[in-house]
N, CA, C and O atoms as CSV, one atom per row, in Angstrom:
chain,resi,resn,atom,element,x,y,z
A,1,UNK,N,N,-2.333,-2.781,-18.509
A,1,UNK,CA,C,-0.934,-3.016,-18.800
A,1,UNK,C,C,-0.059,-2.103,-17.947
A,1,UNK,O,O,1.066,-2.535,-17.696
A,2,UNK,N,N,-0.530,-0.441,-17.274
A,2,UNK,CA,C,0.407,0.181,-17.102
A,2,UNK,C,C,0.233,-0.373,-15.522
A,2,UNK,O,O,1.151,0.031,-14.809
A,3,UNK,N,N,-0.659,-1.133,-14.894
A,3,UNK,CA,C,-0.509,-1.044,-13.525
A,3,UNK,C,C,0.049,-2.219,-13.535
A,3,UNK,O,O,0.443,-2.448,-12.391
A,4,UNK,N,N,0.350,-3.316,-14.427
A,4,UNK,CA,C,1.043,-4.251,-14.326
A,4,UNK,C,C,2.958,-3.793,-14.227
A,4,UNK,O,O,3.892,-4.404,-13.708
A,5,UNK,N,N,2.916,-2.754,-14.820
A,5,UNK,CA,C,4.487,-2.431,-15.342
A,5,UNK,C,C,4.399,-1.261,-13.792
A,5,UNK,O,O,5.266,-0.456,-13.453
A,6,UNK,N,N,3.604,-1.428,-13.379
A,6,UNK,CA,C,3.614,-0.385,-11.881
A,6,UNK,C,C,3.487,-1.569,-10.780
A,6,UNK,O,O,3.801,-1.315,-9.617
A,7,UNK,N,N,3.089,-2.689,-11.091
A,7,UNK,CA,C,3.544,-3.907,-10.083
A,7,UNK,C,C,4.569,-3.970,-9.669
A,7,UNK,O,O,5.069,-3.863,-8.549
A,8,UNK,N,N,5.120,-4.271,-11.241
A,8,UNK,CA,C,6.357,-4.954,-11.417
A,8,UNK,C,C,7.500,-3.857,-10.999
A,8,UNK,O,O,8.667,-4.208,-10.821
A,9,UNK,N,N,7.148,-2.753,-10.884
A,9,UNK,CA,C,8.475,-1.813,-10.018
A,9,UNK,C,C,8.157,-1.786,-9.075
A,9,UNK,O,O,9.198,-1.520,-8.475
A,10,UNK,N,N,7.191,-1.893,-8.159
A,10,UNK,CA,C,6.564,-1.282,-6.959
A,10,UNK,C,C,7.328,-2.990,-6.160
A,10,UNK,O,O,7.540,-3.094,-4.952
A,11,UNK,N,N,7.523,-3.765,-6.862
A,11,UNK,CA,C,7.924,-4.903,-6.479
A,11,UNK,C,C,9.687,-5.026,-6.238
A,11,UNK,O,O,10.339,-5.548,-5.333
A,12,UNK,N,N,10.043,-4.387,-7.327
A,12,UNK,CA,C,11.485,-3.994,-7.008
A,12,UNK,C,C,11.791,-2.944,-6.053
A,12,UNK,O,O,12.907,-2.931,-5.534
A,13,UNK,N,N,10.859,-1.996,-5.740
A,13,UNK,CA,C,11.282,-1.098,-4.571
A,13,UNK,C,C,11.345,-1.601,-3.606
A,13,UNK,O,O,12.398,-1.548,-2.970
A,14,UNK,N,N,9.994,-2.434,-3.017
A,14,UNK,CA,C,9.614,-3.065,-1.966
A,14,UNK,C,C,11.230,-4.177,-1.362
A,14,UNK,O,O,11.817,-4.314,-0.288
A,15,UNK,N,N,11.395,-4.755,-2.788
A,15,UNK,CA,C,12.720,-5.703,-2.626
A,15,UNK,C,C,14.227,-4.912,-2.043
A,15,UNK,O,O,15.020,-5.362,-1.216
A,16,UNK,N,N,14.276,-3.886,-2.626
A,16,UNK,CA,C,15.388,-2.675,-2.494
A,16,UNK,C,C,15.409,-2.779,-1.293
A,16,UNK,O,O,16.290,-3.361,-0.660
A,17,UNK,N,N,13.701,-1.803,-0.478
A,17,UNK,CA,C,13.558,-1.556,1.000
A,17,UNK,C,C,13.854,-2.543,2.119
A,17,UNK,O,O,13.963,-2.313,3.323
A,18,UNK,N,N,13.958,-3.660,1.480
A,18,UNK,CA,C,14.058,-5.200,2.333
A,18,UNK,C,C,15.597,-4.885,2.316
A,18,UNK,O,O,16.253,-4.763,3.351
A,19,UNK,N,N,15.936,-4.805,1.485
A,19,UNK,CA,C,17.458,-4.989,1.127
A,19,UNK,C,C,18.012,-4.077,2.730
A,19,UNK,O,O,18.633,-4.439,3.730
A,20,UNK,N,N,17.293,-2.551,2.204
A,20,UNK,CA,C,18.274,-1.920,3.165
A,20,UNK,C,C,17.502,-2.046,4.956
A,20,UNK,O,O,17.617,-1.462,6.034
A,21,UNK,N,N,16.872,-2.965,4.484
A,21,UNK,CA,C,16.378,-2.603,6.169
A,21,UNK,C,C,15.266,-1.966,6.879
A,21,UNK,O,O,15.018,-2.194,8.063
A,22,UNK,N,N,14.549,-1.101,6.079
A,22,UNK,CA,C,13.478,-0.279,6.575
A,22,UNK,C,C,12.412,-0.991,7.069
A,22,UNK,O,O,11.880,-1.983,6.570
A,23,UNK,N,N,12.135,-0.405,8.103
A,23,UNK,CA,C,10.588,-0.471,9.115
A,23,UNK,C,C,9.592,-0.992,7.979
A,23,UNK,O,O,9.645,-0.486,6.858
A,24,UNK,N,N,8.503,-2.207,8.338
A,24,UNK,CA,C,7.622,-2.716,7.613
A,24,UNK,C,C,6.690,-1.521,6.967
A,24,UNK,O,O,6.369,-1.298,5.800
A,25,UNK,N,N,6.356,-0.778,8.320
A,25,UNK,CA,C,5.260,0.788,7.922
A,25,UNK,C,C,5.800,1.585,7.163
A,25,UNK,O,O,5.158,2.095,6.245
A,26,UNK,N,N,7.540,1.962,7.453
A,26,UNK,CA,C,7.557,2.757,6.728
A,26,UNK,C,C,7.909,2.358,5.052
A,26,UNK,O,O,8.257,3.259,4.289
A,27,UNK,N,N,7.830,1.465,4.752
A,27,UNK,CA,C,7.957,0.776,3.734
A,27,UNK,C,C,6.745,0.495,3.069
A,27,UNK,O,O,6.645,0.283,1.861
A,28,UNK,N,N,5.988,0.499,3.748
A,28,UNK,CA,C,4.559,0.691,3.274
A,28,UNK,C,C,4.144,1.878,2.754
A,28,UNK,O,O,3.502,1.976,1.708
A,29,UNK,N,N,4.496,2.813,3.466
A,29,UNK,CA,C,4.405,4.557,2.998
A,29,UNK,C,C,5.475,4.677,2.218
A,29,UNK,O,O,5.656,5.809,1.770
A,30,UNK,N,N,6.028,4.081,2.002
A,30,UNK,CA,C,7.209,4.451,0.670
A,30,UNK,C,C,6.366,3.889,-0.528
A,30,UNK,O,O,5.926,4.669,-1.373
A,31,UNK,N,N,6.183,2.791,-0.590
A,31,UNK,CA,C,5.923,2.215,-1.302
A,31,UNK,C,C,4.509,2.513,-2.156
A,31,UNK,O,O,4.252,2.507,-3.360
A,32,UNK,N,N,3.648,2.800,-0.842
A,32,UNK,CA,C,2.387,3.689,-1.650
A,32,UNK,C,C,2.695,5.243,-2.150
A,32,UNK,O,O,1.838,5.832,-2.810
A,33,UNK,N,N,3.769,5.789,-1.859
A,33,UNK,CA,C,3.959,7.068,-2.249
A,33,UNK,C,C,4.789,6.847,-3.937
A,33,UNK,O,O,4.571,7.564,-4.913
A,34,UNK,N,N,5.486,5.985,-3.899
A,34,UNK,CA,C,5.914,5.538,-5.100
A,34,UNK,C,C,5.131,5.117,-6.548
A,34,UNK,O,O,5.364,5.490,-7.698
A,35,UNK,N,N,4.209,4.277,-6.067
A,35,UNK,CA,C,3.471,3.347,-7.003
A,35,UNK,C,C,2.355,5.035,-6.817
A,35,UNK,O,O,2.163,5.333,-7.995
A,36,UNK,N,N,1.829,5.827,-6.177
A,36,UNK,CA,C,1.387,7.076,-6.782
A,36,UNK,C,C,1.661,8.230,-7.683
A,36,UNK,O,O,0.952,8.946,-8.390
A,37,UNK,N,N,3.307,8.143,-7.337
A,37,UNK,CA,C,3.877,9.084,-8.263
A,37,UNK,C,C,4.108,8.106,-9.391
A,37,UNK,O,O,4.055,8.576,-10.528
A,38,UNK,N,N,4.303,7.092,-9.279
A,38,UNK,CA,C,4.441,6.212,-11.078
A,38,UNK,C,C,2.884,6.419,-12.203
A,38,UNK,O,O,2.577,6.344,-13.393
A,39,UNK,N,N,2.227,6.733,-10.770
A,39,UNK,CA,C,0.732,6.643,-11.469
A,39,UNK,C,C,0.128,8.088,-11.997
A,39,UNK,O,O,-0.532,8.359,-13.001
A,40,UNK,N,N,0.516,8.728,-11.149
A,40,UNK,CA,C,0.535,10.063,-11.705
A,40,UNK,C,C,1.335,10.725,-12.691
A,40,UNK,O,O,0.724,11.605,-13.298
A,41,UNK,N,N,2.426,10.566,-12.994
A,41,UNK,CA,C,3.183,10.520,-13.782
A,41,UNK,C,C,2.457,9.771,-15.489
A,41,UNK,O,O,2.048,10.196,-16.570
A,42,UNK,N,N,2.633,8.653,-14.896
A,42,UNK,CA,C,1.706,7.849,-16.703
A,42,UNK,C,C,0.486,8.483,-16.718
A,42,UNK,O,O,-0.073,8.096,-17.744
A,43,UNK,N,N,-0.338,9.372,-16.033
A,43,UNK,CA,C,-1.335,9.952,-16.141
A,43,UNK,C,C,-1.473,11.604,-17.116
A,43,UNK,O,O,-2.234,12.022,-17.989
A,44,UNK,N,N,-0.212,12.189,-16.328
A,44,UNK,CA,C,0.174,13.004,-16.863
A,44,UNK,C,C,0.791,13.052,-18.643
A,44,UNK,O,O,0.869,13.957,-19.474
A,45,UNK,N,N,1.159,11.520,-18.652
A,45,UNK,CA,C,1.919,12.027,-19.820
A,45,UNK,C,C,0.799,11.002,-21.083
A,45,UNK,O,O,1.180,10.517,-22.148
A,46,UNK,N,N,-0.509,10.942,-20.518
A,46,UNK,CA,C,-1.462,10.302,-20.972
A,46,UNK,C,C,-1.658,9.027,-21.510
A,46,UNK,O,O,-2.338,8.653,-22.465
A,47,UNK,N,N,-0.776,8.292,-20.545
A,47,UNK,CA,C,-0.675,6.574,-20.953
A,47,UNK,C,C,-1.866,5.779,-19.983
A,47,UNK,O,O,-1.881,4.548,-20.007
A,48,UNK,N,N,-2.953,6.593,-19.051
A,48,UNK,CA,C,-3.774,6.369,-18.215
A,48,UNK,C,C,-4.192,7.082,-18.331
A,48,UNK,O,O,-3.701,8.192,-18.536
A,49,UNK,N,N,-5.976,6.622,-18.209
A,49,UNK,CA,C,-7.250,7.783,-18.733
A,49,UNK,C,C,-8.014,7.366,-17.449
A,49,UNK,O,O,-9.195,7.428,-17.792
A,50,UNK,N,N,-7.962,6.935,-16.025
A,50,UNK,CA,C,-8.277,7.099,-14.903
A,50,UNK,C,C,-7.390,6.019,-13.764
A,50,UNK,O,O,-7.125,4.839,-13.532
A,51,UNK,N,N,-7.107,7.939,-13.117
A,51,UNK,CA,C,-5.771,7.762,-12.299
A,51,UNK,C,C,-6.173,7.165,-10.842
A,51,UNK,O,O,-5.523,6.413,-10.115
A,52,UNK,N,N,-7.461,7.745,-10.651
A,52,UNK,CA,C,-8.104,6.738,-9.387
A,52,UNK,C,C,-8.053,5.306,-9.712
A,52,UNK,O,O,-7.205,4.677,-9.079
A,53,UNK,N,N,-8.623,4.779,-10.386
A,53,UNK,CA,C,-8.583,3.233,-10.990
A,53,UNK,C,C,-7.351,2.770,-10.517
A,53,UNK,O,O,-7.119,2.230,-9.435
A,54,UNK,N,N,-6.517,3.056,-11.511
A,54,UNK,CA,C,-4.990,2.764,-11.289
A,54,UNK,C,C,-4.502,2.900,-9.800
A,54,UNK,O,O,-4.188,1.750,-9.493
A,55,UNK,N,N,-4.359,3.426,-9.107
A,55,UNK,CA,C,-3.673,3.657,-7.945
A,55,UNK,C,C,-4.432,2.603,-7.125
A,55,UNK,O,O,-3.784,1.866,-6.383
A,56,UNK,N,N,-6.130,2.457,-7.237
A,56,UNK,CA,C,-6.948,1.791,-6.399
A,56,UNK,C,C,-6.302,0.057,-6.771
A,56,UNK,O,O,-6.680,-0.854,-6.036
A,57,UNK,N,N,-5.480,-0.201,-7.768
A,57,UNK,CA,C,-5.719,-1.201,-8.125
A,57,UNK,C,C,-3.976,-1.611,-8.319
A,57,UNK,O,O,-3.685,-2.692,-8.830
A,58,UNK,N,N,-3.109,-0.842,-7.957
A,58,UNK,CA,C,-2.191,-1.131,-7.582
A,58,UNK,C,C,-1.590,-1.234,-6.301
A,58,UNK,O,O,-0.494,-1.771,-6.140
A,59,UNK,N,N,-2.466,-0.592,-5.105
A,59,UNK,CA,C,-2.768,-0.512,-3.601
A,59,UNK,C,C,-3.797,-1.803,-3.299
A,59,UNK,O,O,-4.297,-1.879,-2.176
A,60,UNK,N,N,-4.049,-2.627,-4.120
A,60,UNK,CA,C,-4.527,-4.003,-3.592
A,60,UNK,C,C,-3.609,-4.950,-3.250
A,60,UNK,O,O,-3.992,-5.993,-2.721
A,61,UNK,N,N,-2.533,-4.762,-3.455
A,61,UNK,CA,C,-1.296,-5.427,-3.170
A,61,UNK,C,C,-0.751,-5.364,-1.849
A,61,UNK,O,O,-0.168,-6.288,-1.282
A,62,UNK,N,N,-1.053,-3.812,-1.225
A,62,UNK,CA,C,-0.696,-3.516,-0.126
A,62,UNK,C,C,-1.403,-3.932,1.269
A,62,UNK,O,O,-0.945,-4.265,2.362
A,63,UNK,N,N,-2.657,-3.779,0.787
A,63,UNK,CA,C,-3.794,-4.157,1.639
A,63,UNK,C,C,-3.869,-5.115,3.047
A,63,UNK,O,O,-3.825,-6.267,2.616
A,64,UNK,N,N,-3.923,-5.143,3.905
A,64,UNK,CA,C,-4.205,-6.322,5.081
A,64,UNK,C,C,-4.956,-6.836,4.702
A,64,UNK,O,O,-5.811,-6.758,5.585
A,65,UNK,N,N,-5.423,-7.502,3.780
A,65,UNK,CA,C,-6.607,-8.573,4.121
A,65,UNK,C,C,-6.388,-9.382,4.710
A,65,UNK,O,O,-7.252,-9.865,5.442
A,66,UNK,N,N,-5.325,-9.802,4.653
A,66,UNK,CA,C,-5.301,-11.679,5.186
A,66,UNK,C,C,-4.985,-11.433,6.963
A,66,UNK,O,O,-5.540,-12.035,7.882
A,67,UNK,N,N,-3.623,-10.057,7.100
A,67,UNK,CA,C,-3.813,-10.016,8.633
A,67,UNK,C,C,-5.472,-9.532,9.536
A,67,UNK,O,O,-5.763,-9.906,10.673
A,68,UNK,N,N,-6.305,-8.672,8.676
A,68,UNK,CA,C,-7.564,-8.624,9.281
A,68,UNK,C,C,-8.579,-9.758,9.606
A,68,UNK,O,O,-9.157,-9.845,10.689
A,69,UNK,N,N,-8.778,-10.823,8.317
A,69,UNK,CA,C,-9.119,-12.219,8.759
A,69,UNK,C,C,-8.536,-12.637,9.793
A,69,UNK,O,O,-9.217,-12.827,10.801
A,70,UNK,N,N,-7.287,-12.858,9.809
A,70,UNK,CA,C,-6.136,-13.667,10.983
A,70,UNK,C,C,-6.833,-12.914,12.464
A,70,UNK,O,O,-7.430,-13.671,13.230
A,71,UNK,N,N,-6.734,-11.476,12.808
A,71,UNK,CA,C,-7.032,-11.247,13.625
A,71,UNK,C,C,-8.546,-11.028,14.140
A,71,UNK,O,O,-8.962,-10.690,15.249
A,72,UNK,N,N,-9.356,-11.402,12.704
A,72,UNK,CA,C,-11.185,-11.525,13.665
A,72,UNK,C,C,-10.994,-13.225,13.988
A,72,UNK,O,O,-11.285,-13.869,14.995
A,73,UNK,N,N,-10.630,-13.475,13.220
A,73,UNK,CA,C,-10.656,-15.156,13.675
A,73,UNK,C,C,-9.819,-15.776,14.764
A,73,UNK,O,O,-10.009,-16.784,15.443
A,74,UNK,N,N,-8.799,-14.859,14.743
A,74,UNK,CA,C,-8.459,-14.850,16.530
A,74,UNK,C,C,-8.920,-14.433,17.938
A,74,UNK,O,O,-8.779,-14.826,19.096
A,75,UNK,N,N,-9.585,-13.375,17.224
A,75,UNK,CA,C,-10.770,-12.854,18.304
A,75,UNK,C,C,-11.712,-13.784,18.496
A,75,UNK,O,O,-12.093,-13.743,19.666
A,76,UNK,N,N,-12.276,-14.635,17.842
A,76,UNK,CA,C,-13.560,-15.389,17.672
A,76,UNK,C,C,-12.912,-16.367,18.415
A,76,UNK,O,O,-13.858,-16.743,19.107
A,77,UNK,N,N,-12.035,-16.994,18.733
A,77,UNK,CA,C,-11.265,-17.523,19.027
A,77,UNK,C,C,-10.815,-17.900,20.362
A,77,UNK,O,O,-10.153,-18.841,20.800
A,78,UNK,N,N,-11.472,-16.701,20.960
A,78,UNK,CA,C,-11.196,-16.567,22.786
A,78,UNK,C,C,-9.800,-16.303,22.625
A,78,UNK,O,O,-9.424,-16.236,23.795
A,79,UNK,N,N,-8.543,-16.064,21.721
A,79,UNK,CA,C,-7.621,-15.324,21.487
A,79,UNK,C,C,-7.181,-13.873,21.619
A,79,UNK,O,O,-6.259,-13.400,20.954
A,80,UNK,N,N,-8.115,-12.976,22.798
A,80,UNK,CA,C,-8.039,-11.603,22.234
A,80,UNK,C,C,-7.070,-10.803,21.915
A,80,UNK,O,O,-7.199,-10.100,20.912
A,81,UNK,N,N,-5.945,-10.741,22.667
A,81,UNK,CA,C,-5.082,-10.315,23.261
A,81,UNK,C,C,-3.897,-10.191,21.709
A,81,UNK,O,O,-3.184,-9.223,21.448
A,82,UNK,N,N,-4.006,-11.380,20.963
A,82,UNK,CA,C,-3.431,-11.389,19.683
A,82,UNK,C,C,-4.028,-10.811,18.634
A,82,UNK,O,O,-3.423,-10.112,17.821
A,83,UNK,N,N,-5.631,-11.150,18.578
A,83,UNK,CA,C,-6.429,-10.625,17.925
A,83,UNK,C,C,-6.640,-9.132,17.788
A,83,UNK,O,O,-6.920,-8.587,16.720
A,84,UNK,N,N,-6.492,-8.538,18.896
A,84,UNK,CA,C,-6.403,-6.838,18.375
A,84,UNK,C,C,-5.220,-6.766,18.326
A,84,UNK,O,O,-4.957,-5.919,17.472
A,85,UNK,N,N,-3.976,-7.322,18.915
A,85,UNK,CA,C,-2.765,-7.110,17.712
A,85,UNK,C,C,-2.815,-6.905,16.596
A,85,UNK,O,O,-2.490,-5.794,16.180
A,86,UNK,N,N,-3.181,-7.769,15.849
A,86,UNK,CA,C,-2.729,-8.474,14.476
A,86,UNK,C,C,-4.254,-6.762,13.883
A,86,UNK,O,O,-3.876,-6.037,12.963
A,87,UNK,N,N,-5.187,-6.560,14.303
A,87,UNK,CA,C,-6.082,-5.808,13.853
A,87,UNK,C,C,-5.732,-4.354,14.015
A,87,UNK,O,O,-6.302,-3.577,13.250
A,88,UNK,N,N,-4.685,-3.753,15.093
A,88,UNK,CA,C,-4.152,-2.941,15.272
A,88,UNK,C,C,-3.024,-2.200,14.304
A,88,UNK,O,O,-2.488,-1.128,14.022
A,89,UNK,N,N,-3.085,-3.540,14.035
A,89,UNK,CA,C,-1.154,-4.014,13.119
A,89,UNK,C,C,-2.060,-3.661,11.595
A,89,UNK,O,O,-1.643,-2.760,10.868
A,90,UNK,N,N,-2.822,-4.146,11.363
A,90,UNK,CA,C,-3.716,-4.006,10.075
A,90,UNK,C,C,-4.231,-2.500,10.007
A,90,UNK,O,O,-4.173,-2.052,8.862
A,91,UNK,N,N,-4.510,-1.994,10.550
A,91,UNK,CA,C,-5.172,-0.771,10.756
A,91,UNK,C,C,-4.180,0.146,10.431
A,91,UNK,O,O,-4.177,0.685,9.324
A,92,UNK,N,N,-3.210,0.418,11.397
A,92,UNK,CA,C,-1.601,0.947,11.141
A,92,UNK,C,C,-1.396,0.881,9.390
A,92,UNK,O,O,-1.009,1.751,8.609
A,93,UNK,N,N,-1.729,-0.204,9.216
A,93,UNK,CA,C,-0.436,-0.158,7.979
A,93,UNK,C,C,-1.647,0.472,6.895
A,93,UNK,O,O,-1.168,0.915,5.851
A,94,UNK,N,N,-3.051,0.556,7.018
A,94,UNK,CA,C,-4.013,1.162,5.921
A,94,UNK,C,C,-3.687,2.175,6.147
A,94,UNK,O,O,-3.223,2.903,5.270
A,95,UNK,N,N,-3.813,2.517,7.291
A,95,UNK,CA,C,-3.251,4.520,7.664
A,95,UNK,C,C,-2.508,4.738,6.918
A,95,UNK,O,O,-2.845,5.523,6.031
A,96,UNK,N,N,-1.077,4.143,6.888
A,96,UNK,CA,C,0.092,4.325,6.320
A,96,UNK,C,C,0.280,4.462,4.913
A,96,UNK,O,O,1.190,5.118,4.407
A,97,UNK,N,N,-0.913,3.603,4.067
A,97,UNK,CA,C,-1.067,2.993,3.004
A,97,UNK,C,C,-2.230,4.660,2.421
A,97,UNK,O,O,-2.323,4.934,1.225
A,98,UNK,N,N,-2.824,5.365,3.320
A,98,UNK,CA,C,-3.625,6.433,3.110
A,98,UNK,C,C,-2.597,7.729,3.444
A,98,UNK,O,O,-2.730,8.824,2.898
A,99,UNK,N,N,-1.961,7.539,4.044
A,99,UNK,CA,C,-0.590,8.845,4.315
A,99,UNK,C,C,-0.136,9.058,3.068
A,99,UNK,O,O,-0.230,10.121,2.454
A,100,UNK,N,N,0.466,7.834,2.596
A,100,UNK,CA,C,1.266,7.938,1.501
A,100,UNK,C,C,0.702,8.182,0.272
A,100,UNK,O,O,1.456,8.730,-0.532
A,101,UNK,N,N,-0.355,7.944,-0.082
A,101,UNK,CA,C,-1.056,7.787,-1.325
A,101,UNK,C,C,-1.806,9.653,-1.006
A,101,UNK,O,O,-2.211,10.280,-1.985
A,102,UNK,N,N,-1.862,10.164,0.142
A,102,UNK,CA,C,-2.523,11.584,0.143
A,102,UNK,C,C,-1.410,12.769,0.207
A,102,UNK,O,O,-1.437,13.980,-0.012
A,103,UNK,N,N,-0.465,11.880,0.591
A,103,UNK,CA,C,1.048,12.737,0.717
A,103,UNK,C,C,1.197,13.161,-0.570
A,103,UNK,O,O,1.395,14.361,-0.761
A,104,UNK,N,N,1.122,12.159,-1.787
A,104,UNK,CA,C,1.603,12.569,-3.005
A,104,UNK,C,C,0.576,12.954,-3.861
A,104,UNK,O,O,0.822,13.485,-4.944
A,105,UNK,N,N,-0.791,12.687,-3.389
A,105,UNK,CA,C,-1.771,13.128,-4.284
A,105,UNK,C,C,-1.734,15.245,-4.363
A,105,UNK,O,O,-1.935,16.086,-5.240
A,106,UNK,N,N,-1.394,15.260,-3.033
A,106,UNK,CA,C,-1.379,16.415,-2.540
A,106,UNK,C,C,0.084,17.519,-3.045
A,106,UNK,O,O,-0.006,18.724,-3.279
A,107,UNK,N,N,1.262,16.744,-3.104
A,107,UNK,CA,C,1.928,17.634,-3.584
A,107,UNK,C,C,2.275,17.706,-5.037
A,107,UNK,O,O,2.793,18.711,-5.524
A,108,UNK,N,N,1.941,16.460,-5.836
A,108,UNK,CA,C,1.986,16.244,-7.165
A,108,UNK,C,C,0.908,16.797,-7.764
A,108,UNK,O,O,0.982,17.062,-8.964
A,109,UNK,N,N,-0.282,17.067,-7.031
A,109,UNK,CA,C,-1.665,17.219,-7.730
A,109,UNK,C,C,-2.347,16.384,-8.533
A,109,UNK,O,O,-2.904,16.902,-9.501
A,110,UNK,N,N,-2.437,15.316,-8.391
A,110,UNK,CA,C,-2.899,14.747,-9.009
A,110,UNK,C,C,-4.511,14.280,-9.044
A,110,UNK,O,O,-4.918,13.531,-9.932
């Protein structure tokens, strides 16, 4: 229930960040730094009894899957040139998606 009610904001931020404009990446690192401190937070105040779980499972949202398919199957493709784009582009945004989620693990303690 609480990573659903951590969707459902992590969904209004994401909408906010659209609003004002921000860079796809860095919106990605906002967004995982957010949905960590929501998670750490309900952890802290003991509405979540494992905070790895939670975070792992509200960061499935964020995930490239579908651009990493797109870009092996463009590779396979005799496409290369797009294909490590789109895999480059995927890669980037897990980094980003691991910045943010270690950024706050690290200063929140969690």
């Amino acid at each position: 229930i609480i990573a659903g009610i951590i969707g459902f904001l992590m969904y209004f931020f994401v909408w906010i960040n659209e609003i004002l404009g921000i860079n796809a990446l860095m919106r990605t690192t906002l967004t995982s730094m957010f949905l960590t401190i929501l998670a750490i937070l309900f952890y802290h105040y003991h509405l979540i009894y494992n905070l790895d779980a939670t975070i792992i499972g509200c960061l499935m949202i964020l995930t490239p899957g579908v651009a990493i398919t797109n870009s092996l199957r463009d590779i396979m493709g005799s496409d290369h040139i797009s294909g490590m784009a789109r895999m480059l582009e995927a890669l980037l945004t897990a980094t980003f998606i691991a910045i943010g989620v270690g950024t706050m693990m690290m200063v929140l303690g969690g």
